[in-house]
Backbone as a ProteinNet text record, in pm:
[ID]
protein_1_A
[PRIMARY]
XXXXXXXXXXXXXXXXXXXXXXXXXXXXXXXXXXXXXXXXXXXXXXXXXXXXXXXXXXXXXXXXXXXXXXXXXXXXXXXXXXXXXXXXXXXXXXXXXXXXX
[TERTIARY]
8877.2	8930.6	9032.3	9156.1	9237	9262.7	9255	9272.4	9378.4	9501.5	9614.4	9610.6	9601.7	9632	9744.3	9733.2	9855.5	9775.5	9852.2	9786.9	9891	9815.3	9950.3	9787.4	9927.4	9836	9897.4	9885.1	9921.6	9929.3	9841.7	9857.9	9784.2	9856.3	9816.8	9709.1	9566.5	9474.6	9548.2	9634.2	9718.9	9762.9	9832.9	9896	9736.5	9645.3	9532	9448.3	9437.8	9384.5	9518.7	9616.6	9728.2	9724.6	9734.2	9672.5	9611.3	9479.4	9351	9360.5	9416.5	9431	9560.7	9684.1	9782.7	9795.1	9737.5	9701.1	9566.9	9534.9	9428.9	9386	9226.7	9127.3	9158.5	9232.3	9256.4	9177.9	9153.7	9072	9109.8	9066	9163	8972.2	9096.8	8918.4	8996.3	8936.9	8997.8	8948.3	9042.9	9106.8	9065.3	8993.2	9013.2	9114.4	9212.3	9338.9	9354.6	9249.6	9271.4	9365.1	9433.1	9488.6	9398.7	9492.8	9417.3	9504.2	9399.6	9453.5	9393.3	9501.1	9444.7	9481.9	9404.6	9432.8	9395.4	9463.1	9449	9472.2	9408.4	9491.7	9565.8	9663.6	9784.3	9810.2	9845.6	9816.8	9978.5	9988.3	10115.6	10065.7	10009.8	9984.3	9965.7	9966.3	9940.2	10106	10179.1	10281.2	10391.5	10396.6	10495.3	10426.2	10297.4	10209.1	10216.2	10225.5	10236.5	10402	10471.4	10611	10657	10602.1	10640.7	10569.9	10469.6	10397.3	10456.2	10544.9	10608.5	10699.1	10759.4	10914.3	10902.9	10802.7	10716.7	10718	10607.2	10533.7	10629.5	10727.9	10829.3	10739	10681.9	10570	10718.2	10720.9	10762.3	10745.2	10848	10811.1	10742.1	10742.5	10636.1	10499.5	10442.5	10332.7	10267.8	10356.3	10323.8	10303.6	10184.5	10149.7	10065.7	10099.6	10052.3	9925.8	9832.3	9722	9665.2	9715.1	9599.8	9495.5	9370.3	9280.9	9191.9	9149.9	9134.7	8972.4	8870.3	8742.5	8697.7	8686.2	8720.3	8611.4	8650.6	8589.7	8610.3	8525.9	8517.5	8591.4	8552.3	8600.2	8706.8	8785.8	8953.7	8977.3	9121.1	9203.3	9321.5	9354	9502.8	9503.4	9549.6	9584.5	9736.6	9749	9889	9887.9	9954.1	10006.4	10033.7	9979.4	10036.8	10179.3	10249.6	10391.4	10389.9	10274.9	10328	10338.4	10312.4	10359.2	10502.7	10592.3	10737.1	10728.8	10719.1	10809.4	10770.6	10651.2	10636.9	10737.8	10737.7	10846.1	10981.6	11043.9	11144.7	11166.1	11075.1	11132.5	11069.4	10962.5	10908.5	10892.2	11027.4	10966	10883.5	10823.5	10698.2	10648.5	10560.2	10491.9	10406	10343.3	10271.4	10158.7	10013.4	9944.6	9796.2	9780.9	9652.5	9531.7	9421.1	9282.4	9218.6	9107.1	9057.5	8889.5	8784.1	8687.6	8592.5
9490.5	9413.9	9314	9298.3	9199.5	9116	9005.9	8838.1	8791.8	8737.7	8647.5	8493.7	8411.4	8230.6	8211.6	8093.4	8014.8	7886.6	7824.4	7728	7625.2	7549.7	7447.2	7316.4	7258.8	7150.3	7013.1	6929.8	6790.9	6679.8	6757.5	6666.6	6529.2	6440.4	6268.4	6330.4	6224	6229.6	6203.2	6136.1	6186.9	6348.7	6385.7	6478	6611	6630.7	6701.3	6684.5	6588.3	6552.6	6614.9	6605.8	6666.5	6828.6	6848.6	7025.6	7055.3	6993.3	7082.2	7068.2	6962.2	6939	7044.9	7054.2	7120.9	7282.1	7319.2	7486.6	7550.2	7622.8	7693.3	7753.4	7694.4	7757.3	7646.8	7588.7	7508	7459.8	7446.7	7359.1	7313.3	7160.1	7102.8	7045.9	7023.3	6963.2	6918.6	6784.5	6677.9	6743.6	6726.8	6767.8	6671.5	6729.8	6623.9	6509.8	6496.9	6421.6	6347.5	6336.4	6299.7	6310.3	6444.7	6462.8	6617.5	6627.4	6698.7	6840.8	6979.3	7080.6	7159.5	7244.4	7305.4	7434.5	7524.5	7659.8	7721.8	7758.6	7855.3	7994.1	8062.2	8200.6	8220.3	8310.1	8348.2	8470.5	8419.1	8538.3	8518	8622.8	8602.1	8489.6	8401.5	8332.3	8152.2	8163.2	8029.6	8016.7	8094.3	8104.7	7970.4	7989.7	7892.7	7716.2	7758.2	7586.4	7543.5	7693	7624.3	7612.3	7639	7607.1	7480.5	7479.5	7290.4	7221.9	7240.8	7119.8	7094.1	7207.4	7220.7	7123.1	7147.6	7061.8	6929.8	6938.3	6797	6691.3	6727.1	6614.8	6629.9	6691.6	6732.5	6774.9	6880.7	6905.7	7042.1	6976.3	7043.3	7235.8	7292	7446.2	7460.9	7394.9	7394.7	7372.4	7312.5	7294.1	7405.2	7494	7615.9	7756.8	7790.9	7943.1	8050.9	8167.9	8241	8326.4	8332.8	8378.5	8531.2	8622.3	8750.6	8780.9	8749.1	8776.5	8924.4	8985.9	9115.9	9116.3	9159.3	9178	9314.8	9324.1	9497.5	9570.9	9701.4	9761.9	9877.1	9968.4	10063.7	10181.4	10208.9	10332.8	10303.6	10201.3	10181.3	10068	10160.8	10139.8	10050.5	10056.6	10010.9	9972.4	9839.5	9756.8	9767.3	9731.4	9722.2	9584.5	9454.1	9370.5	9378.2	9281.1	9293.9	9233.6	9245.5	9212.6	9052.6	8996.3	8878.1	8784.5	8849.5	8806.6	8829.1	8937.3	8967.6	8851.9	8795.1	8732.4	8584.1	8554.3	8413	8417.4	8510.5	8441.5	8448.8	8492.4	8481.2	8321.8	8251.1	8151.2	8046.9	8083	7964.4	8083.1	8056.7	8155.7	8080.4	8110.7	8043.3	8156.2	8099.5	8189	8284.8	8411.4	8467.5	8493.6	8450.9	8474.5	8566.3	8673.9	8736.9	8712.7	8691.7	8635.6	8804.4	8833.6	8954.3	8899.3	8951.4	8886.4	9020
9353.4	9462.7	9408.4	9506.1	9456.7	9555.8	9521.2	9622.1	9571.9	9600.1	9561.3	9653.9	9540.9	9575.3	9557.4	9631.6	9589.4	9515.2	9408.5	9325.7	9216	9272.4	9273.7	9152.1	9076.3	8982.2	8970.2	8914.5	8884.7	9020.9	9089.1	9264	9252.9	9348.5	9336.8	9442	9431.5	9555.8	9677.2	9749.6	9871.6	9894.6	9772.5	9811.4	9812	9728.2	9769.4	9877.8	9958.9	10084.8	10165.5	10153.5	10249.7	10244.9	10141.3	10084.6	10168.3	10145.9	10214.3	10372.4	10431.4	10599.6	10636.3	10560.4	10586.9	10599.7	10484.8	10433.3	10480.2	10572.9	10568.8	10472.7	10450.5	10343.8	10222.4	10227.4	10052.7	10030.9	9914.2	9824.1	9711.1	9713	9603.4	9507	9349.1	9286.7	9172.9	9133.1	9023.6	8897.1	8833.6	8685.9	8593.5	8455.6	8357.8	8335	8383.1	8350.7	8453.4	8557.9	8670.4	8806.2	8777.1	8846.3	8924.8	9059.8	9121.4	9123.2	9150.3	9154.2	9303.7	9326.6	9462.1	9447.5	9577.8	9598.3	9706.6	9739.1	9881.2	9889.3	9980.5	9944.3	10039.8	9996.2	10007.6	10122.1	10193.2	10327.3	10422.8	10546.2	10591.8	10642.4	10734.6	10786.8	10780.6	10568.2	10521.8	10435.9	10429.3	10389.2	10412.3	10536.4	10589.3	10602	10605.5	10546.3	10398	10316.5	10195.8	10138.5	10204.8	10200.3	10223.6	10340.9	10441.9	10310	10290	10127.3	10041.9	9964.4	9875.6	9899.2	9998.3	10059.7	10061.8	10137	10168.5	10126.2	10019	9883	9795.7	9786.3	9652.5	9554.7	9605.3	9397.8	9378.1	9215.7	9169.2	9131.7	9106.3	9078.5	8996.1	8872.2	8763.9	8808.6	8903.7	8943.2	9008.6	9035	9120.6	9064.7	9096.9	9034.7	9157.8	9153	9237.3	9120.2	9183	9094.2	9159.5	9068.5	9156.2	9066.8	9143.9	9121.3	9106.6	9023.9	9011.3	8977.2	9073	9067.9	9020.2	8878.1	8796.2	8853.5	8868.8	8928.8	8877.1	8793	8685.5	8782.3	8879.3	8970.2	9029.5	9000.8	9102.2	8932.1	8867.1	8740	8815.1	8926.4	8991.6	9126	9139	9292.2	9303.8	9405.2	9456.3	9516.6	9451.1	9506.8	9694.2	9783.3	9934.1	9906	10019	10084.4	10065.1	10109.6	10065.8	9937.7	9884.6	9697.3	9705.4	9700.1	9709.7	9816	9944.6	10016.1	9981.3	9888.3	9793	9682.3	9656.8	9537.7	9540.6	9664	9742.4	9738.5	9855	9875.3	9749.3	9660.4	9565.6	9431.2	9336.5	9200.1	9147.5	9139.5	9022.2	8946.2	8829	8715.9	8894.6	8800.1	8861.3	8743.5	8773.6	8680.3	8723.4	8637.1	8629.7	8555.5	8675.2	8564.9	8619.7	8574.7	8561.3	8542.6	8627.8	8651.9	8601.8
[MASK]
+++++++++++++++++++++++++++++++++++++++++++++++++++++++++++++++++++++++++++++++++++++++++++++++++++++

C-alpha cells in the first residue's frame, strides 16, 4: 500500500496550530529543537489548503517534503504514484522522499 503526505518542518507553534485548523487531517508534533513539524496527507482535496499555508505563513521550500509512504507487501513489487504528486510538485518543488515500512 502507498499513502503520500505532505510534510512540512521548522514550524513556529502559531504556524502548527494554523496547520492543523487549515489542512484536513494534519498533524503537527514538537521536535527536539523545539520547533514544530507537521503532516497531512496529500489528496486532491487538501491540495489547495496546503498551498494557501505555504503562501501564507511564508514557510519556506526547504521546509517542504512530500513523503510516499510504502507499506511492503511481499505479493505487490510496484505502486504507481496518484495524479496528485505530479500536480504537487507543479505548484511546490520540493524534495520527494521514500520511507518503506
Amino acid at each position: 500500500m502507498l499513502t503520500v503526505y505532505f510534510r512540512v518542518s521548522g514550524l513556529t507553534k502559531l504556524q502548527a496550530l494554523t496547520f492543523t485548523k487549515e489542512v484536513q487531517d494534519a498533524q503537527c508534533q514538537v521536535q527536539p529543537d523545539l520547533a514544530y513539524s507537521g503532516k497531512a496527507p496529500l489528496t486532491v482535496y487538501s491540495m489547495d489548503d496546503i498551498n494557501m499555508f505555504i503562501v501564507r505563513q511564508h514557510v519556506q521550500i526547504e521546509q517542504c517534503e512530500i513523503l510516499l509512504n510504502v507499506q511492503h507487501n511481499h505479493s505487490i513489487n510496484a505502486f504507481s504514484a496518484p495524479n496528485q504528486l505530479n500536480q504537487m510538485l507543479k505548484h511546490i518543488d520540493c524534495r520527494v522522499t521514500v520511507e518503506v515500512d
